[in-house]
N, CA and C atoms as an extended XYZ file, in Angstrom:
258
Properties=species:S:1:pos:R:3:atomname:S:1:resname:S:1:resid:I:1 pbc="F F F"
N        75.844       19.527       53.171 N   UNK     1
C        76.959       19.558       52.247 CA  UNK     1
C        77.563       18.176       52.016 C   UNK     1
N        77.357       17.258       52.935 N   UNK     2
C        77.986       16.364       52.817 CA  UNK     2
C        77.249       15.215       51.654 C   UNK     2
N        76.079       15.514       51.558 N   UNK     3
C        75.507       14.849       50.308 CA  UNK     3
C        75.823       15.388       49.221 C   UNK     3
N        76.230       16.525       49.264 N   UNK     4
C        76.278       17.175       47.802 CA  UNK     4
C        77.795       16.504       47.393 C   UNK     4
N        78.221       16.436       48.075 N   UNK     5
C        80.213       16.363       48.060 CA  UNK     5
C        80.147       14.661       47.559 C   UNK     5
N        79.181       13.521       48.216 N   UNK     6
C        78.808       12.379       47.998 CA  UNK     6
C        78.269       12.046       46.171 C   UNK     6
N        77.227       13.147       45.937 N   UNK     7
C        76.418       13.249       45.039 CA  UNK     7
C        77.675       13.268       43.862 C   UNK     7
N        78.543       14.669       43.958 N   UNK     8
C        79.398       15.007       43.088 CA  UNK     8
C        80.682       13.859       43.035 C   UNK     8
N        81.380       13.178       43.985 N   UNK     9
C        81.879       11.887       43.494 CA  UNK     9
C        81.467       11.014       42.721 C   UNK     9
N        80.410       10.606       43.514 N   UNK    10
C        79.533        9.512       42.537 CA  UNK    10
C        79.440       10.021       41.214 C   UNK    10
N        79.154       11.119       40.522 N   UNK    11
C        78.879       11.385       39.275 CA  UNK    11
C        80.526       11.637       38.910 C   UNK    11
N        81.430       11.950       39.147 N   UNK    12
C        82.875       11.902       38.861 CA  UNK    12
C        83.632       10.784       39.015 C   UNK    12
N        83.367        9.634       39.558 N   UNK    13
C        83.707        8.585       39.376 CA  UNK    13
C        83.047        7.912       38.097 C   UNK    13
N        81.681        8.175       37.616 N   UNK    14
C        81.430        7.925       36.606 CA  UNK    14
C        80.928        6.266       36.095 C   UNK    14
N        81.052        5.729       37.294 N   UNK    15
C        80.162        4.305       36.874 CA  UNK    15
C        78.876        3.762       37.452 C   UNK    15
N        78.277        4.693       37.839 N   UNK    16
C        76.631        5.010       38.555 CA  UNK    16
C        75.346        5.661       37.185 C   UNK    16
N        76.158        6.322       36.146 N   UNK    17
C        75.606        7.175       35.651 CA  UNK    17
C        74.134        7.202       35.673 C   UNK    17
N        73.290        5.622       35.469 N   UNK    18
C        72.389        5.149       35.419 CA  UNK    18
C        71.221        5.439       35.986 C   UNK    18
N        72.090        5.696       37.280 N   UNK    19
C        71.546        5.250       38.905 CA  UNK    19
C        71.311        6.627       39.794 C   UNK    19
N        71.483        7.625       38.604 N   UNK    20
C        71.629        9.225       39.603 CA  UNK    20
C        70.358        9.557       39.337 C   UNK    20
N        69.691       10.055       40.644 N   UNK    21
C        67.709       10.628       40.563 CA  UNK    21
C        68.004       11.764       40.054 C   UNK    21
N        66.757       11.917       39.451 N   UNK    22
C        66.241       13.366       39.098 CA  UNK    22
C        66.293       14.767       39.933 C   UNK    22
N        65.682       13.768       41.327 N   UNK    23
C        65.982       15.053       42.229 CA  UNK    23
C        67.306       15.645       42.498 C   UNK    23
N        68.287       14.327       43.006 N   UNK    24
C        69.287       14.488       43.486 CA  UNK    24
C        70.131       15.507       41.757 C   UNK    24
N        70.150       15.484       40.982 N   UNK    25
C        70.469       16.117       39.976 CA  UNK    25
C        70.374       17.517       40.099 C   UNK    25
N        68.896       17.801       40.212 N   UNK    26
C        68.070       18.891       40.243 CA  UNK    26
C        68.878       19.538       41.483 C   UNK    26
N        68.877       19.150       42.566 N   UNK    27
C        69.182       20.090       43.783 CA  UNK    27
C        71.157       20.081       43.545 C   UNK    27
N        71.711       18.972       43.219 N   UNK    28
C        72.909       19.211       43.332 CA  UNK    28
C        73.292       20.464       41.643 C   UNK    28
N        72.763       20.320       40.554 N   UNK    29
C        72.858       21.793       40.107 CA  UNK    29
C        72.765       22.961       40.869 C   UNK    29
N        71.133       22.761       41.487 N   UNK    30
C        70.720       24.394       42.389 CA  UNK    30
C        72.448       24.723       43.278 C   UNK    30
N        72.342       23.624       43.973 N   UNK    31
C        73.537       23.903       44.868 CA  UNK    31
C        74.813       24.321       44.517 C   UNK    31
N        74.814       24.424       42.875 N   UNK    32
C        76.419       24.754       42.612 CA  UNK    32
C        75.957       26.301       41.525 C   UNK    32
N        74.623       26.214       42.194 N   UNK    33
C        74.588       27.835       41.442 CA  UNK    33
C        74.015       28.137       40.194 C   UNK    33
N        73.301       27.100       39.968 N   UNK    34
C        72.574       26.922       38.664 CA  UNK    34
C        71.279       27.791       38.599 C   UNK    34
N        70.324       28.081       37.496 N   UNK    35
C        69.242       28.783       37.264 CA  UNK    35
C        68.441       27.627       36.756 C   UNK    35
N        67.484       27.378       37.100 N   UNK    36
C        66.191       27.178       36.655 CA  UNK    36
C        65.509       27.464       35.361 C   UNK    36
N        65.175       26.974       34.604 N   UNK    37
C        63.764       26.785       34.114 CA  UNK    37
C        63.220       25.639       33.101 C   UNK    37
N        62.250       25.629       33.215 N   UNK    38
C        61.229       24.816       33.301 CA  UNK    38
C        60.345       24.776       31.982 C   UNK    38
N        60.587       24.054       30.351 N   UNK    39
C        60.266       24.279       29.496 CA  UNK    39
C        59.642       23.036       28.899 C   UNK    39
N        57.919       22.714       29.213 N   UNK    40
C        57.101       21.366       29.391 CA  UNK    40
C        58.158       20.001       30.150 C   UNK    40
N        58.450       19.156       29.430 N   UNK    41
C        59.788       18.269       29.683 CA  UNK    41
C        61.191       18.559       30.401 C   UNK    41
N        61.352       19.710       29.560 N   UNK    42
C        63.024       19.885       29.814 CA  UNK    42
C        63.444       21.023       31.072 C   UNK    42
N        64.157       20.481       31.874 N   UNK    43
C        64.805       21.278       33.000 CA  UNK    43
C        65.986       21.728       32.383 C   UNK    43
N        65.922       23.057       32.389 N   UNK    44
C        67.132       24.185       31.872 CA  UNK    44
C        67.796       24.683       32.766 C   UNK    44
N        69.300       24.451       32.916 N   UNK    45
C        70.053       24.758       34.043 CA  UNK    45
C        71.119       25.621       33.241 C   UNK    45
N        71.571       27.011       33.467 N   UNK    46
C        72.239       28.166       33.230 CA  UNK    46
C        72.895       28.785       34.329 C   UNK    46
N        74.543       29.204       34.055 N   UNK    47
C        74.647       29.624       35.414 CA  UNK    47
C        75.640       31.130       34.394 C   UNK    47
N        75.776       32.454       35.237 N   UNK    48
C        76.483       33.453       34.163 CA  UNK    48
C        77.707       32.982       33.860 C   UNK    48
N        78.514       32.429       34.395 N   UNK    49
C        80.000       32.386       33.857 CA  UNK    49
C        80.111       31.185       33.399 C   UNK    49
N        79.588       30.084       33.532 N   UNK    50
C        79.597       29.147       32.476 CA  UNK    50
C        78.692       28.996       31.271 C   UNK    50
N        79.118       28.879       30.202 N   UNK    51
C        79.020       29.096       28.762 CA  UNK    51
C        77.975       27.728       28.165 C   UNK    51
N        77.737       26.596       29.018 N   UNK    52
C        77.043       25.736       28.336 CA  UNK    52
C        75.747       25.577       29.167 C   UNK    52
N        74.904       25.132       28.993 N   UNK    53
C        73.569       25.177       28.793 CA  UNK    53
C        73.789       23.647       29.160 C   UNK    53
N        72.777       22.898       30.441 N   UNK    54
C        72.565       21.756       30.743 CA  UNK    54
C        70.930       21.690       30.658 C   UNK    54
N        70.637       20.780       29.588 N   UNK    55
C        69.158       20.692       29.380 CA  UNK    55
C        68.881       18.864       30.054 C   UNK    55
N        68.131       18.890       31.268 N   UNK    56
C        67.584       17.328       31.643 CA  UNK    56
C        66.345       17.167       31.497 C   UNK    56
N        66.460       15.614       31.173 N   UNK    57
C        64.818       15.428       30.611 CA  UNK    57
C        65.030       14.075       31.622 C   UNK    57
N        63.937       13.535       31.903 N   UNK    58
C        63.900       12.163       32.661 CA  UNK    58
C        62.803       11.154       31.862 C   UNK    58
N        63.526        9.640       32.369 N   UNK    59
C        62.544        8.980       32.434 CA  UNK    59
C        62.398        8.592       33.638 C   UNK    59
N        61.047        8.279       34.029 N   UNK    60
C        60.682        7.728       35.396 CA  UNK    60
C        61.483        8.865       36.331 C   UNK    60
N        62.509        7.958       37.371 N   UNK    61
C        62.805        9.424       38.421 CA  UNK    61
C        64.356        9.435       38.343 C   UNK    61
N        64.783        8.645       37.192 N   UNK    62
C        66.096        8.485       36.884 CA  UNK    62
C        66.525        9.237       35.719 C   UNK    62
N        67.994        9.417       35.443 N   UNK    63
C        68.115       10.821       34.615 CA  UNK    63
C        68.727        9.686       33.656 C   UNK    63
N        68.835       10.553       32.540 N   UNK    64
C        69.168        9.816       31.399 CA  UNK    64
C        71.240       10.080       31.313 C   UNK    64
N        71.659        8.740       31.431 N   UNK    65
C        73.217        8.523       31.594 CA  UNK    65
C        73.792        9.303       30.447 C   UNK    65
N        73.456       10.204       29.755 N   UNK    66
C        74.455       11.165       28.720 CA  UNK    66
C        74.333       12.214       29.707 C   UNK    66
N        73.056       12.388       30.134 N   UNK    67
C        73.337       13.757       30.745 CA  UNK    67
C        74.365       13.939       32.048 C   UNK    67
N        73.910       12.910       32.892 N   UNK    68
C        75.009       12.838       33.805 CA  UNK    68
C        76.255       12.829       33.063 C   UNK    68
N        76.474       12.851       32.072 N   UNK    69
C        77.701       13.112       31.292 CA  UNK    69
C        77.970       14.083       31.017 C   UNK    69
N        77.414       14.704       30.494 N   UNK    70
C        77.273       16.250       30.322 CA  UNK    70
C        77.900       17.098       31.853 C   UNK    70
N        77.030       16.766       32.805 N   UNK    71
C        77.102       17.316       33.901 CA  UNK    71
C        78.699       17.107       34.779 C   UNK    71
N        79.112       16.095       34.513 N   UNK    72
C        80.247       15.400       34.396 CA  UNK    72
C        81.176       15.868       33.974 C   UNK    72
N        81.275       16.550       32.578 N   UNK    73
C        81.930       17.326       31.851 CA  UNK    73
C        82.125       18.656       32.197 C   UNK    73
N        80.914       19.099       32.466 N   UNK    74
C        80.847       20.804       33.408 CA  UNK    74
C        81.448       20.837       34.344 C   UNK    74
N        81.675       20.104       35.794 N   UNK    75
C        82.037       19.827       36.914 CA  UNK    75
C        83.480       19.769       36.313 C   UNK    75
N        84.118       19.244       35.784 N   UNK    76
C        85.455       18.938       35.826 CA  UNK    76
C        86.330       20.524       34.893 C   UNK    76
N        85.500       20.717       33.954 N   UNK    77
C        85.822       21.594       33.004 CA  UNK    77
C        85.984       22.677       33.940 C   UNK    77
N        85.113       23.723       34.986 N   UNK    78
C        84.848       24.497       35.234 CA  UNK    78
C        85.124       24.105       37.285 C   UNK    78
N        85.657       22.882       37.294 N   UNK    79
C        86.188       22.639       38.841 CA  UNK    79
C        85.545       23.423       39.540 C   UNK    79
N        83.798       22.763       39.408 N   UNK    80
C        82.982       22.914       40.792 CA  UNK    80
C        82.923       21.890       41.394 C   UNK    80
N        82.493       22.118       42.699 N   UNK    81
C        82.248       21.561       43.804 CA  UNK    81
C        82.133       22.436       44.853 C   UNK    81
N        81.908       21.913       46.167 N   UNK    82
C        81.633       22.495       47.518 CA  UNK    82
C        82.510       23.657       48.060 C   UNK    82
N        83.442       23.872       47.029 N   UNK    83
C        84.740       24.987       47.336 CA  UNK    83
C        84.227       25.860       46.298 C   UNK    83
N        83.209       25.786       45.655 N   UNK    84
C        83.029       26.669       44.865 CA  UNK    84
C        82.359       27.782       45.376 C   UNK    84
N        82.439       28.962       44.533 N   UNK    85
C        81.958       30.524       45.170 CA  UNK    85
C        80.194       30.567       44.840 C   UNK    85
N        79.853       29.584       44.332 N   UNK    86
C        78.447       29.545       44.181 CA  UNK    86
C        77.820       30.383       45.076 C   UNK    86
């Protein structure tokens, strides 16, 4: 937990955006309760009570800095984190 809680600052502080992996993306969604799937390129993350749709695409093993924006936006909008009922 304590990476995830690390993971989710860093992307809420917001001046890393660049610098956040694919993986670490990938698992810190799973961890807040996200769904999966897997459409050639694009990783589709859906969860039931939130209403928006997080689509990631990568280059190399780094995520592209809008999306961490996006994700950014969800997290704050919908005040997840590690207290969440995920």
């Amino acid at each position: 937990m304590a990476k995830t809680n690390k993971l989710i600052e860093k992307i809420l502080r917001g001046r890393s955006d660049a610098s956040i992996g694919v993986e670490e993306l990938r698992s810190l969604l799973k961890s807040l309760g996200f769904e999966e799937r897997i459409r050639g390129s694009h990783h589709i993350y859906r969860r039931v009570d939130i209403e928006e749709r997080l689509n990631l695409q990568h280059e190399g093993a780094k995520t592209k800095p809008y999306q961490v924006h996006q994700v950014r936006a969800v997290i704050l909008k919908y005040r997840l984190g590690v207290d969440d009922d995920a």
